[in-house]
Every structure is written in C-alpha cells, then in structure tokens.
C-alpha positions in Angstrom: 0.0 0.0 0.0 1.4 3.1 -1.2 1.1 6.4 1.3 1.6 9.9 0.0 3.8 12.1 1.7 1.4 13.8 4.1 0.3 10.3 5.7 3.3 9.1 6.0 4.2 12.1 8.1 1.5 11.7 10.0 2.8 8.2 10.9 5.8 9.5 11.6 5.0 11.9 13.9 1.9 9.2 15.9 4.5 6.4 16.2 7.1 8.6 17.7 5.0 10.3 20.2 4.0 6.4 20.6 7.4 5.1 21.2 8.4 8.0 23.4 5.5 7.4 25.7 6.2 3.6 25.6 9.8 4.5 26.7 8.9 6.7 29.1 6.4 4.0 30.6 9.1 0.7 30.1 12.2 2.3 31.3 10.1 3.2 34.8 10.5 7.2 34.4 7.3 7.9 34.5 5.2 5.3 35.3 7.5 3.9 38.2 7.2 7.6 40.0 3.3 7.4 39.7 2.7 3.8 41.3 5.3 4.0 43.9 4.0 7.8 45.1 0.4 6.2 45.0 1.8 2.6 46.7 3.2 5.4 49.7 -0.1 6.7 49.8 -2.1 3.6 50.3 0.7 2.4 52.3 0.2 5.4 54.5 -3.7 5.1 54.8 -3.1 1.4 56.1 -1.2 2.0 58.7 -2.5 5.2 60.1 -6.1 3.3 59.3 -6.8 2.1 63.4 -6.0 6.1 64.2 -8.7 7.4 61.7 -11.0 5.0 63.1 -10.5 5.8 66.8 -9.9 9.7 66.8 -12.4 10.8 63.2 -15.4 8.2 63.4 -16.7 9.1 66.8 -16.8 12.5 65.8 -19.9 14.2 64.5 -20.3 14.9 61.2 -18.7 19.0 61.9 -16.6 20.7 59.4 -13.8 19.0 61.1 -14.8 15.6 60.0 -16.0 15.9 56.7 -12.6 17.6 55.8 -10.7 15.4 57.2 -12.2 12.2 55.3 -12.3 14.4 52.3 -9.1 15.2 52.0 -7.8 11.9 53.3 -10.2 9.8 50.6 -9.6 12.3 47.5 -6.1 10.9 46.1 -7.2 7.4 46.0 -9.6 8.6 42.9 -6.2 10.3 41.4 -5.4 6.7 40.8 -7.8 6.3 38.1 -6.2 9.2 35.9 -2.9 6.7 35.4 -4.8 4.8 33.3 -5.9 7.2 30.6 -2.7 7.5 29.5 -1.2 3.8 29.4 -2.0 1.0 26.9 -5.4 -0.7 28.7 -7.0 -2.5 25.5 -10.1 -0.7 26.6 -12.7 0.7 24.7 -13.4 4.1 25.6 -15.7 7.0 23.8 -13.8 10.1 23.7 -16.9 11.8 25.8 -16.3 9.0 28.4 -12.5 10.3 28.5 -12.9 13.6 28.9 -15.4 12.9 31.8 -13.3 10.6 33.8 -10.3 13.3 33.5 -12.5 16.2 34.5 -14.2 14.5 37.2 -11.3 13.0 38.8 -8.5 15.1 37.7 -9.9 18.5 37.7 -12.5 18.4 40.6 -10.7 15.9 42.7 -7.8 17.9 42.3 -8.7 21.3 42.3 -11.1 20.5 45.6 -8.7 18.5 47.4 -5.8 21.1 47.5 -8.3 23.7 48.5 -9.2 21.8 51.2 -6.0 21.2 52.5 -5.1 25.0 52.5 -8.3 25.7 54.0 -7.0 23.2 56.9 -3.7 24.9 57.0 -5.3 28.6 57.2 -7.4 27.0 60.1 -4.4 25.8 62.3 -2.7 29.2 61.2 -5.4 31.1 62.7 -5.9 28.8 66.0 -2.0 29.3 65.9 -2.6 33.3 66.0 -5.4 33.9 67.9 -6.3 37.0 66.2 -8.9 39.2 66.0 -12.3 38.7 63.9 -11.4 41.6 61.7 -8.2 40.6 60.8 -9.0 36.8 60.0 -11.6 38.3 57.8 -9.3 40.2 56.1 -7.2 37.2 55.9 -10.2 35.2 54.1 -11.2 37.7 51.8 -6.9 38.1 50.4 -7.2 33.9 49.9 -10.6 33.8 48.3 -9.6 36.4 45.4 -6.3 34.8 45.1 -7.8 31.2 44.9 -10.6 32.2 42.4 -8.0 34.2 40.2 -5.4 30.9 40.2 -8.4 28.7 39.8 -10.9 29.7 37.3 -8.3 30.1 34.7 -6.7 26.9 35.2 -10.0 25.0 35.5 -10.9 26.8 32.0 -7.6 25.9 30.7 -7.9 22.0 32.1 -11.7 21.9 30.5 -10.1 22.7 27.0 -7.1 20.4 27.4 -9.7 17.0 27.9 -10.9 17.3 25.0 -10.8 14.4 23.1 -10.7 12.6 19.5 -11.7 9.8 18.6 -9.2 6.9 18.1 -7.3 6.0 15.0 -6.8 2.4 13.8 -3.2 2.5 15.2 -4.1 4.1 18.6 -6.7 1.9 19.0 -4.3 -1.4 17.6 -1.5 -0.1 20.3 -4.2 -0.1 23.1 -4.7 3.4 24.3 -8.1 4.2 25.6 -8.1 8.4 24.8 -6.5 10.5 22.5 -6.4 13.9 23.3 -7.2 17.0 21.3 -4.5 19.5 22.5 -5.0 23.3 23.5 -4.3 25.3 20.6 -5.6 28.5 21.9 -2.8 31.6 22.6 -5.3 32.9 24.7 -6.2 30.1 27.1 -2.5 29.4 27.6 -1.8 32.8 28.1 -4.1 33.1 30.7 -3.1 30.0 32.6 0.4 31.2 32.7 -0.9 34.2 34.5 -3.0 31.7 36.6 0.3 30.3 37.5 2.0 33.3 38.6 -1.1 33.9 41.3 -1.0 30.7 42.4 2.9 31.5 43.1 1.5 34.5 45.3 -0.5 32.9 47.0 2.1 30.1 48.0 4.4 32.7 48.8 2.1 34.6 50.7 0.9 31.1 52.8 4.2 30.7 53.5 5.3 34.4 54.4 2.2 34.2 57.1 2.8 30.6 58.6 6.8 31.9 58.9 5.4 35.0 60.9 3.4 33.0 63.2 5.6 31.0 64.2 7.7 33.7 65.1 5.2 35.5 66.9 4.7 32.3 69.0 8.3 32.2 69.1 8.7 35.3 71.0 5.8 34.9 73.3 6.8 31.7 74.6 9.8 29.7 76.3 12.2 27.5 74.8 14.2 27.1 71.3 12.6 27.8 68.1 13.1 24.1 67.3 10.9 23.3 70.2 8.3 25.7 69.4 7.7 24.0 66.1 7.4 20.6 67.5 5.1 22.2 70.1 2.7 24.1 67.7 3.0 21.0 64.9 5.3 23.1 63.2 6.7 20.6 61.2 3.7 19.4 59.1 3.4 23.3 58.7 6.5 24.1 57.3 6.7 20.9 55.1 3.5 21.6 53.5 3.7 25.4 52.9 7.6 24.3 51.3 6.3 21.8 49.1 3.2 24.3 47.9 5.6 26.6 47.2 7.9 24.4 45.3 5.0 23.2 43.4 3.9 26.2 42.5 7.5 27.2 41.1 7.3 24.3 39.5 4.3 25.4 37.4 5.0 28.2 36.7 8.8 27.8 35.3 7.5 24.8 33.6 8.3 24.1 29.6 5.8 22.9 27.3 6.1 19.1 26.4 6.0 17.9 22.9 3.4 15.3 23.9 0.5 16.8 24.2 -0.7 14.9 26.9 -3.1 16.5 29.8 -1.0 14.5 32.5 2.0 16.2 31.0 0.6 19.5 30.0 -1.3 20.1 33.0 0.5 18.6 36.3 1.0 19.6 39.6 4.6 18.6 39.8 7.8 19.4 42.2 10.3 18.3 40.0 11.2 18.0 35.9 13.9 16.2 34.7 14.6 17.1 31.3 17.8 16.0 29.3 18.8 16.2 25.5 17.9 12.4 25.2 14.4 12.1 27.6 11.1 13.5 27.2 10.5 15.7 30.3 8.9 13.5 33.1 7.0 15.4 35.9 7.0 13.4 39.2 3.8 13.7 41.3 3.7 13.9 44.7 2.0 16.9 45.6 -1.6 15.4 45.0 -1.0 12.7 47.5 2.1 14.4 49.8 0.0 17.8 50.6 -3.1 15.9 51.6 -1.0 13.7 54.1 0.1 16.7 55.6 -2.8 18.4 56.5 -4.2 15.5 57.6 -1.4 14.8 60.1 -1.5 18.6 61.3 -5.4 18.3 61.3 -5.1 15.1 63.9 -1.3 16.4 65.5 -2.4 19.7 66.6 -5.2 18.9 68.7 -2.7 17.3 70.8 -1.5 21.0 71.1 0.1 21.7 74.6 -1.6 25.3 74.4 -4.7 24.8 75.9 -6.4 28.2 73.6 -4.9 26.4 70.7 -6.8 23.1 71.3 -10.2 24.7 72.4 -10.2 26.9 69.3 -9.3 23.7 66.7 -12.2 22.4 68.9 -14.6 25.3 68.5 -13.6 25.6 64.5 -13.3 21.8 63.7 -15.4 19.9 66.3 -17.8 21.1 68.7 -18.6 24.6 68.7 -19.5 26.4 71.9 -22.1 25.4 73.9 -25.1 28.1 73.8 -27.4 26.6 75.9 -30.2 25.6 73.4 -29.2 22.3 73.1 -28.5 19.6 75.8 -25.5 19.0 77.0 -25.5 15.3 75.3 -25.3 17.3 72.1 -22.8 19.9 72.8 -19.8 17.4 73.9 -19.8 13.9 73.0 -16.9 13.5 75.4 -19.1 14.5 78.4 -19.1 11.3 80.0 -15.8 10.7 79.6 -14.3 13.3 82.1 -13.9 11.7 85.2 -15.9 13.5 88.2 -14.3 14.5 91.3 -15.3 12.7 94.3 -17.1 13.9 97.0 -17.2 12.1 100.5 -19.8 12.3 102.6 -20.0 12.2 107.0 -23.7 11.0 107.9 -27.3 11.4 105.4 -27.5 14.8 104.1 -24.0 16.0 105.3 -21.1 16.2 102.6 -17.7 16.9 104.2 -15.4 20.1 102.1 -12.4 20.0 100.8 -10.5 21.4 103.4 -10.2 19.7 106.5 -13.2 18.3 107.2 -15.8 21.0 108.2 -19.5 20.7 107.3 -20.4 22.2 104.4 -22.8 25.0 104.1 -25.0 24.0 101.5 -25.4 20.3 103.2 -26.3 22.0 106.9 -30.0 22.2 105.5 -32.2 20.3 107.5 -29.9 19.7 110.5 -32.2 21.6 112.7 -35.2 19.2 112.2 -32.9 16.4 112.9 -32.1 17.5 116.1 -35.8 18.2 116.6 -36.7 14.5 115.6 -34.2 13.1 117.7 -34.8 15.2 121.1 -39.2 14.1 120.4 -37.9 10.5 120.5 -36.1 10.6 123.2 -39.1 12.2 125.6 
C-alpha cells in the first residue's frame, strides 16, 4: 500500500509520540514515580487506618470531620487518571475520556488542594489567635487569590480534555483516549498568568505561617526548634515548602511535545529534562499535601496550648455550647471526664475539701434532725 507524503508524516510523527511514551512508561520514568507515590499513599492510609477510626469516626459529622475524610479519601480517585494515558486494551468513547479526566482530575484535584489549604489557614489562625477583623481580612486576600489561580486553570484544564476519537493505530497499540491539545494563545496565556497567582498565593501562605511561628516564638519559652514541635510546626513548614515548590514548579515549567493532559497540565515538584528524555514530571504533591494536612489536622489537637486546642475544637469539632441544646449534644466526650469525688459524713451532710468542716450548702435540714431526735427521746 502506497502512502503519500502527508500520511506518511502523520505516521511518523503518531509512532514517535507512541514510542516516546512507551519509553517513558518501560524504562520506569514515569510510570514507576506514579505507582510507587500512590503505593506510599495507600501504604500510609493502612497504617494510620486504626487512628482514623479511633480519633475521626466518633466524631460528629462537623466541618472537622468531613474535611478530614475528604481530603484523606480524595487521592485514591487520582489513581484512576494513570490509566488514561497507558496502553489498557479498553474501549473508551472520547466523551467517556474527557469525563473521567474532569471528574477525577480536575474536581478531585482542584477540591482536594483547597481543602487542604483551607485546613492549613485553620491551624494558622488557631496558631494566631487573632482578631475577627483581621481573619476576615485574611479570608477575603485567599478567596480572590484562589478564584483568580483557579478559574483560569479550570478553564484551561476543560479545554485540554478534550478528546478525538481513536485511530486504527491508537486503537491497535491499546490506548483508551487521544487527546485534542489546547491550541488557543489565549487560554494558555491566561493559565500562565494563573500560574504566577497561584505562586503568590504560596508565597504569601508561607510568608504568614513563617510570621506566626515567630510571633509564637517570642511569646513563649524554649528554642525555636521546640516551638515547632510544640505548635506542629513541622507538618506546617513541610506543607507550605512543598506548595511553594509546586507552584514554582508550574509556573517555570516548559511545554512538552506530547501533548498529553497529565504532562501538560500537572502539579509537579520536580522536571527532569535531558537532551535524550522527554521531560517526566514526578507527582507527589496530590498525594504528599493531603498527608500533611491531615497529620496537622489530627497532631495539633494534641496541642500543649490549651487556647490552641479549644479553638481547633470550636472551629473543627464542637462549637461552643449556647445553651439551646442539651448537654449530650454539645460534647460527645461529656461522659468521659472523670468527676471529682465527693465524700460524705452522715445522710445529708457532705464533708469540704478542706479539713473536714461541714459544708454549708449540706447544713439544711440539720435543725429538724435534732428536733426529731430530742421528740424520740421524751
């Protein structure tokens, strides 16, 4: 079969994008970095499994809870992105592909690092101990950065899943999705500049959770070092490090030649790029930020400042008590605090705490004792 110049380099061009990403994917680049970060992950949510179950579950269902088990469930549906881009032998429709990557890459995604700052900005601000005004004024700075990082990027991401349909040779090498590409200037123009707010905003997280920490550093005792281990620094300082690396990372990131949403579009900490390998993004922050917040989420309410723990409490848990509801409602751990003992000298008489004397509130009704007694003794 003869092929005129234009097929042939069409061939050309689909077999060595093919072979590039088979490379990638045989020599373990790629494809070893995603299962062994994922294999961590589930290895992690194992053995910290018998903790969820004893400190979350018994919980009510309180902003504390659900983002917890939101963030801590979220990467496991990450998993199912791998996929899209290996050779499955499945039979996909190219509007089945493009939902699957925007309902577990881009919601999943966007949502779950959300959450996880919002969890930071709550310890930060049990942390501080501010004023209303000023967390408010906090808020309103991360909301505007957030929305002008995210609605960008989540315009950009909708463009990049689209999909074509498979050719003979895609289909025959056993990719599930083919992906139509972004072509527009102005969609990657403005994700760039998406970038550059989302580097902001990392800087400004971290900028804040360094100022804290020295604030708490000189308003209490001991080294610095043991002020971060006090205050859960070092989930703290790990997570706003590697949001700001990952946010570098975007940002100073080059454009692949495969033009591949998982290599496109990827919230990576590291590129390797040589003269001889296709750049390979390794991806940990999906699954490394979530760990993090929800170690500081479970570390710091074993805070040893006691305004620190009652305000995660307040925020997270169980809000203060107002007095409309019963006290069976307001703290689940009610019954749990052990009561202090009271000994008692006779019926009706309760001895105090300090050496013995009657108290006042048990003299009631001694009088008529007496009484009783002297009538049966005439």
């Amino acid at each position: 079969m003869s092929l005129t110049p234009q097929q042939l380099a069409r061939l050309t061009q689909v077999a060595s994008a093919s072979l590039k990403l088979e490379s990638v994917a045989t020599n373990g680049v790629d494809l070893e970095s995603k299962v062994s970060i994922h294999t961590v992950y589930v290895y992690y949510y194992l053995t910290t499994f018998s903790e969820e179950v004893n400190i979350m579950w018994p919980q009510k269902w309180r902003i504390g809870k659900v983002l917890f088990l939101f963030i801590r469930y979220a990467p496991m549906f990450f998993m199912v992105t791998i996929l899209l881009n290996m050779r499955v032998y499945a039979d996909l429709s190219p509007k089945t592909c493009t939902n699957l990557w925007l309902a577990f890459r881009t919601t999943l995604d966007f949502t779950s690092i959300i959450a996880s700052e919002v969890a930071l900005l709550i310890c930060l601000f049990a942390l501080l101990n501010a004023r209303r005004p000023y967390v408010l004024l906090l808020v309103a700075i991360y909301t505007g950065m957030t929305l002008g990082a995210s609605i960008p990027s989540l315009r950009y991401d909708e463009r990049v899943a689209q999909t074509l349909p498979l050719t003979d040779l895609e289909h025959d090498l056993g990719y599930a999705c083919t992906w139509a590409g972004v072509s527009d200037p102005n969609l990657r123009l403005a994700n760039k500049k998406a970038g550059y707010v989302s580097l902001a905003k990392a800087v400004a997280l971290s900028a804040f959770a360094l100022y804290i920490f020295l604030v708490r550093y000189r308003n209490q005792t001991g080294t610095l070092f043991q002020t971060m281990r006090r205050d859960s620094g070092v989930y703290i300082l790990a997570f706003v490090a590697l949001r700001l690396g990952a946010a570098l990372a975007l940002t100073l990131r080059t454009e692949n030649d495969l033009n591949l949403p998982g290599y496109v579009f990827s919230m990576c900490v590291l590129e390797i790029q040589n003269t001889d390998k296709v750049s390979s993004p390794v991806r940990i922050f999906q699954v490394a930020v979530p760990m993090l917040a929800c170690r500081l989420l479970l570390e710091i309410r074993k805070s040893a400042d006691t305004s620190v723990r009652t305000a995660i409490s307040t925020i997270l848990f169980n809000p203060p008590w107002t007095g409309d509801e019963t006290k069976e409602n307001f703290d689940d751990d009610a019954h749990e605090r052990p009561q202090e003992m009271v000994r008692f000298q006779g019926l009706g008489r309760r001895r105090a705490a300090d050496g013995g004397e009657v108290n006042q509130d048990a003299e009631v009704g001694t009088d008529t004792n007496a009484t009783v007694v002297e009538e049966r003794r005439v």
